[in-house]
C-alpha positions as CSV (number, residue, x, y, z in Angstrom):
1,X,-274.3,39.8,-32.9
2,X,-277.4,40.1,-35.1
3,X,-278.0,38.8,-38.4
4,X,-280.6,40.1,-40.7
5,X,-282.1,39.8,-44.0
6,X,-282.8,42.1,-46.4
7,X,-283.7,42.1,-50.6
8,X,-281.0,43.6,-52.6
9,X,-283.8,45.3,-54.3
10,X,-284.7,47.4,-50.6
11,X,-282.5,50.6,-50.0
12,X,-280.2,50.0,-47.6
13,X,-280.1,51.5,-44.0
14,X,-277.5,52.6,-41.2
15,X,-279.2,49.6,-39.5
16,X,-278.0,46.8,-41.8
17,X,-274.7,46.9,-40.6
18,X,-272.4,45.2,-42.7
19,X,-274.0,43.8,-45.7
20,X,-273.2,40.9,-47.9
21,X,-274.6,39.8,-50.7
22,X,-275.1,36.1,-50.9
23,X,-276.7,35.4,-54.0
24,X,-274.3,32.9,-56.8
25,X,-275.3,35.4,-59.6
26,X,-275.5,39.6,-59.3
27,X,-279.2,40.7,-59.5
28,X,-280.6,41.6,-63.0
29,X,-281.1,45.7,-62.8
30,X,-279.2,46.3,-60.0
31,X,-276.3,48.5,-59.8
32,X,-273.3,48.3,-57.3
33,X,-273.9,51.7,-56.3
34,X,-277.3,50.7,-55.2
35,X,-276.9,47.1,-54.0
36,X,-274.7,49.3,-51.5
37,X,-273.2,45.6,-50.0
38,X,-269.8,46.0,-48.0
39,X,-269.2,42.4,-49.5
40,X,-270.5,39.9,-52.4
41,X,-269.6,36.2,-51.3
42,X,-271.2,34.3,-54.0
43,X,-270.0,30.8,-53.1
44,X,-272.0,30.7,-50.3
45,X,-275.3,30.6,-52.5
46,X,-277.0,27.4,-53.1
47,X,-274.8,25.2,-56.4
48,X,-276.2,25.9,-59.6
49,X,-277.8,22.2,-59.4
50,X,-279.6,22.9,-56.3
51,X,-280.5,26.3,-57.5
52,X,-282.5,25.0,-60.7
53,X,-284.0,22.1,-58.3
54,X,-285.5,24.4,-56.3
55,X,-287.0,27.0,-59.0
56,X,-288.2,28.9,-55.9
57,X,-290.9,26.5,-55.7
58,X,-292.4,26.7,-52.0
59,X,-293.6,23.4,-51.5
60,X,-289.8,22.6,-52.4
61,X,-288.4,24.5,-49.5
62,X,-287.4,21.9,-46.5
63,X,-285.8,19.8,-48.8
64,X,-284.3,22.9,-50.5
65,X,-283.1,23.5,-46.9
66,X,-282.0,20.8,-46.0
67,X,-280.0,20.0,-49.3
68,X,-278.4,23.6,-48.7
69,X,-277.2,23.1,-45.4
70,X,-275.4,19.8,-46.5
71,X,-273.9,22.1,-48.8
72,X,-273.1,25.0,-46.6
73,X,-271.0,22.4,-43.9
74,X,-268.5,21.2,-46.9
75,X,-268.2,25.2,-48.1
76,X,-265.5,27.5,-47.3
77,X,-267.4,30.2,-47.7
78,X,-269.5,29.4,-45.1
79,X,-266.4,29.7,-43.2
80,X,-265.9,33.0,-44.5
81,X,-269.2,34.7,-43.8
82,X,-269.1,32.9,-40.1
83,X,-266.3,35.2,-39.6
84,X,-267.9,38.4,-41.0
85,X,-271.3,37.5,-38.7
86,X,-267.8,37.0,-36.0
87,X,-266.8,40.9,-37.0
88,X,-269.5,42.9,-37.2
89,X,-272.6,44.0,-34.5
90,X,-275.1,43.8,-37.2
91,X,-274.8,42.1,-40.8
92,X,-277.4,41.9,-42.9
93,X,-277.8,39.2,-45.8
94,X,-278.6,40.5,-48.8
95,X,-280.3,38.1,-51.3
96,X,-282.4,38.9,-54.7
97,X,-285.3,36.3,-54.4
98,X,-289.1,37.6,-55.0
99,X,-290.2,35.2,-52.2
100,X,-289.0,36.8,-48.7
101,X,-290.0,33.3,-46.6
102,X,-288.6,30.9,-49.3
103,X,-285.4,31.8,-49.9
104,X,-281.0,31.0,-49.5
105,X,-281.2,33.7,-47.1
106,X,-283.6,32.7,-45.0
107,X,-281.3,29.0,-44.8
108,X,-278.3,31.2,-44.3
109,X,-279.3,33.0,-41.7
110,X,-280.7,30.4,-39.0
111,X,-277.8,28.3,-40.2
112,X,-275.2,31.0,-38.8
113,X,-277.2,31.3,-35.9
């Protein structure tokens, strides 16, 4: 069982697997066509609150992490993509975020493994 990461904005590749979006809110300009997620389970994204705390702000980042995975053990959804992750050789989070080290995906996927 492997989980990756990958930006939504990246064309997607037999070697993603299953893919799941995990971003709260669609990325601007993308199409579903070209998203090309098997999945969108948006209530696993950081809350709205924590999401306008962070601002993407690196130096933010452990807390951000921290305050996420507090989050993530009261969230169903969590639940829901540990079964997907449970399902599937190879899924790959997809996530919108400029910053590819800093970033809900990044959380999510040491957090599922």
């Amino acid at each position: 069982m492997g989980v990756k990461i990958k930006r939504v904005y990246e064309k997607a590749a037999p070697g993603d697997g299953y893919r799941v979006l995990v971003d709260r809110v669609w990325p601007r300009g993308v199409t579903k066509a070209d998203a090309a997620v098997d999945e969108w389970v948006k209530d696993v994204g950081p809350s709205t609150e924590l999401r306008t705390w962070f601002g993407h702000e690196a130096p933010r980042f452990a807390a951000f992490a921290e305050k996420y995975r507090a989050e993530l053990d009261s969230n169903p959804a969590a639940d829901r993509l540990r079964t997907i992750v449970s399902e599937h050789a190879t899924v790959t989070l997809v996530y919108s975020a400029k910053d590819e080290e800093h970033n809900q995906a990044v959380v999510l996927a040491e957090y599922l493994s």
